[in-house]
N, C-alpha and C positions, 0 to 999 in steps of 0.2 A: 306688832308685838302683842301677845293675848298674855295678858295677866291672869296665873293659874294657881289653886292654890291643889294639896292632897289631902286626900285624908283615907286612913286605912288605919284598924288596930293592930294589926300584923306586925310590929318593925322591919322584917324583911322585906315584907309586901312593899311596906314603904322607902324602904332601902330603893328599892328596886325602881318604884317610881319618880320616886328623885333625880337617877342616872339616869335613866329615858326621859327625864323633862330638860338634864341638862345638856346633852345630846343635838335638843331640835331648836336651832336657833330663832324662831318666831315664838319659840314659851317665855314666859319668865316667870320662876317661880316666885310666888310673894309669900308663901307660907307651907308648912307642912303640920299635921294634927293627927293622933291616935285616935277622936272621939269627933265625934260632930256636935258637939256641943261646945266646943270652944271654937267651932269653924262659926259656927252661927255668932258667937261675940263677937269674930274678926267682921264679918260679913254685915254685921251693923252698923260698923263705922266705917267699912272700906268697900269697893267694891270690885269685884273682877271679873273675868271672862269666861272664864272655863275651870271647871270643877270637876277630878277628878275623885273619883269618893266609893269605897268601897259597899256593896248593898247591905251583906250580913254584920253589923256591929252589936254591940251590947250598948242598953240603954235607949241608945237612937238609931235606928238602922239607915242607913243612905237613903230610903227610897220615901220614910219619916219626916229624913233631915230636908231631902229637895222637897215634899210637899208642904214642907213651914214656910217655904222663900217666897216673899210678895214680889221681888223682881230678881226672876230667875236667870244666873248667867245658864252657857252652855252646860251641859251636863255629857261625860261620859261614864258610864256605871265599870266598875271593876267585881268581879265576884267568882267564887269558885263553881256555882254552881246554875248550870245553864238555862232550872226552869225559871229562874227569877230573871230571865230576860224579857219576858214580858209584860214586868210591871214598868221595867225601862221603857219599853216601847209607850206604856202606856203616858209616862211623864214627857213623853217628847226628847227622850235625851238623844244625842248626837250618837252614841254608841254606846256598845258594852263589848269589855275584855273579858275573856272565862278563863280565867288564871289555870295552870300558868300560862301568861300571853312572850313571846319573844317581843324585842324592838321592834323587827318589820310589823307586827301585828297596831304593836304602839303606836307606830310612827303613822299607819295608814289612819289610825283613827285622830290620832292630832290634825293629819293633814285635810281631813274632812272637816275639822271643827273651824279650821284654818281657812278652809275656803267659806263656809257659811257665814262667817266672821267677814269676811271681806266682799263678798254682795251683800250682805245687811249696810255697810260702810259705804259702798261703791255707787250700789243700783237707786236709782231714784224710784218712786212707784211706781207701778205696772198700769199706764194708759190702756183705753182697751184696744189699741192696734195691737199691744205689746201680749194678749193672752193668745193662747195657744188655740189656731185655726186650721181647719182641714182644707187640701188642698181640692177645690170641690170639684174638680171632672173626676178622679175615681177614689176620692181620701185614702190613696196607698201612702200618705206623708201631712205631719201635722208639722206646722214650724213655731219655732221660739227663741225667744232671744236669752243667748245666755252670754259671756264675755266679750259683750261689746255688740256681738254681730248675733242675725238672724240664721237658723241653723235649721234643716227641713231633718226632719227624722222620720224614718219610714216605720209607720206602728208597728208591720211585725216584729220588728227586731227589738220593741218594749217588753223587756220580761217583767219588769212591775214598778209602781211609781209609788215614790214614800216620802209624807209630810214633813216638815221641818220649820214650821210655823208659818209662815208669810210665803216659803220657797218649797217649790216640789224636786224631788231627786229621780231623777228616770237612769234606770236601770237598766241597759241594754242589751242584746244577747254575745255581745265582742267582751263581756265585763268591765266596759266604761261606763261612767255616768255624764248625768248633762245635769247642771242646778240651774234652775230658774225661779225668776221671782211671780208667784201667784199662786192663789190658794186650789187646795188637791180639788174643791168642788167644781172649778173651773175647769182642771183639766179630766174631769168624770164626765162633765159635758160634752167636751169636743170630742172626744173619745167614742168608736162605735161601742152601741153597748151589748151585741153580740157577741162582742171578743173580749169586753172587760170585766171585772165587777169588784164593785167596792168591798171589801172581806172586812176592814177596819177604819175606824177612823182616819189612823193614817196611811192605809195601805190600796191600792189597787195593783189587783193584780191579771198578768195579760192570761185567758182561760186557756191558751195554748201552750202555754209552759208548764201547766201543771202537769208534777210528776208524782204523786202522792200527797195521802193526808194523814193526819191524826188529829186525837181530840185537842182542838183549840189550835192547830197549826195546817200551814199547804205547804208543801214543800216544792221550790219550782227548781232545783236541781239535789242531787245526791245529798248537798252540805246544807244549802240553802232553803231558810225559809220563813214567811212572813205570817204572823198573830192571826187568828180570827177572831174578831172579836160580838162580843155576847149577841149585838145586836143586826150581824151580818149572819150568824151562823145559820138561821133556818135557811134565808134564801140562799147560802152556799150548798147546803145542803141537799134542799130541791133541785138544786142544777146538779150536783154528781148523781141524785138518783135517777135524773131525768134523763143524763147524758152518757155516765159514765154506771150504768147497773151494775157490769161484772166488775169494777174496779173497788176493793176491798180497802177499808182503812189501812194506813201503814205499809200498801201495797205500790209498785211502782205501774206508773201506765203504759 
């Protein structure tokens, strides 16, 4: 069960989050709040799992409130407005909803916070048998252990892989993922670095799925797409001009 609390200035907004929290039988909500500043009172005496907290408020904006937290639960951001998903990224948070979001969108993002929540619980830490290795006659497959068991994944089918503190999320081209426990530098390693490259902190992403860019974003299909961030951007950069000449910002390839 993930103890959760809300918080959004909206009433509706919050209306709204309440019925979606009571919905998914692994939440419980311990609280609801207009302001992030009486979530931080609660959150000094009590503590919970997942934080669901809208970015734009008055006073304290959510992305404020999570950088005052000395022990951060999960975070998912709720907002109306989509460029502020990338401070989310920046904080590590689990997700972000761009209002208006339906249930399915809710519920996908619970259930992701849901599953992180339960390898943190589950997995003991990553010996080094347990980091991700190429299979070395022609590394067309790196393996890793994710629920339980050892899983071979074939790299091409990695469209990109995203941090989640201690646990990486591979991303695949079927739109399944795999969560495992070890940090994204480890699997930047074992990864050829021909076909990858790190864009963000928390991001690598596979250089064959890119379909487009713009300033501060790759887009690896039509909806999708992951931060560049400040200090990836020139060598992103150098590789589109080096590889990709006639391929124009905001263009598809």
């Amino acid at each position: 069960m993930l103890k959760c609390i809300a918080i959004d200035d909206e009433p509706l907004a919050l209306r709204q989050l309440t019925g979606y929290i009571a919905k998914i039988p692994y939440l419980e909500l311990v609280a609801t709040f207009n302001n992030a500043i009486d979530a931080q009172q609660l959150l000094a005496r009590q503590e919970v799992d997942l934080i669901f907290v809208d970015i734009n408020m008055p006073d304290l904006s959510g992305v404020e409130f999570v950088r005052t937290l000395i022990s951060k639960p999960m975070v998912i951001f709720t907002t109306a407005y989509s460029e502020y998903a990338v401070e989310g990224f920046k904080l590590d948070a689990v997700d972000y909803l761009l209002k208006p979001f339906s249930f399915a969108d809710f519920s996908r993002s619970a259930a992701k916070a849901n599953s992180l929540h339960e390898l943190r619980h589950n997995q003991r830490p990553a010996t080094p048998e347990q980091l991700p290795e190429a299979v070395p006659e022609n590394r067309e497959y790196i393996s890793v252990k994710a629920d339980y068991k050892v899983s071979l994944v074939r790299i091409g089918n990695i469209v990109y892989i995203e941090s989640e503190g201690e646990y990486v999320r591979m991303h695949l081209a079927d739109n399944s993922t795999i969560t495992t426990l070890f940090r994204l530098k480890n699997m930047e390693t074992a990864l050829p670095a021909d076909k990858f490259m790190r864009v963000h902190r928390s991001y690598i992403v596979n250089l064959d799925y890119i379909k487009a860019y713009v300033k501060g974003r790759v887009y690896l299909s039509d909806t999708e797409y992951v931060p560049i961030g400040e200090l990836y951007k020139e060598t992103f950069q150098h590789y589109i001009d080096r590889k990709f000449k006639n391929l124009e910002p905001g263009s598809a390839s």
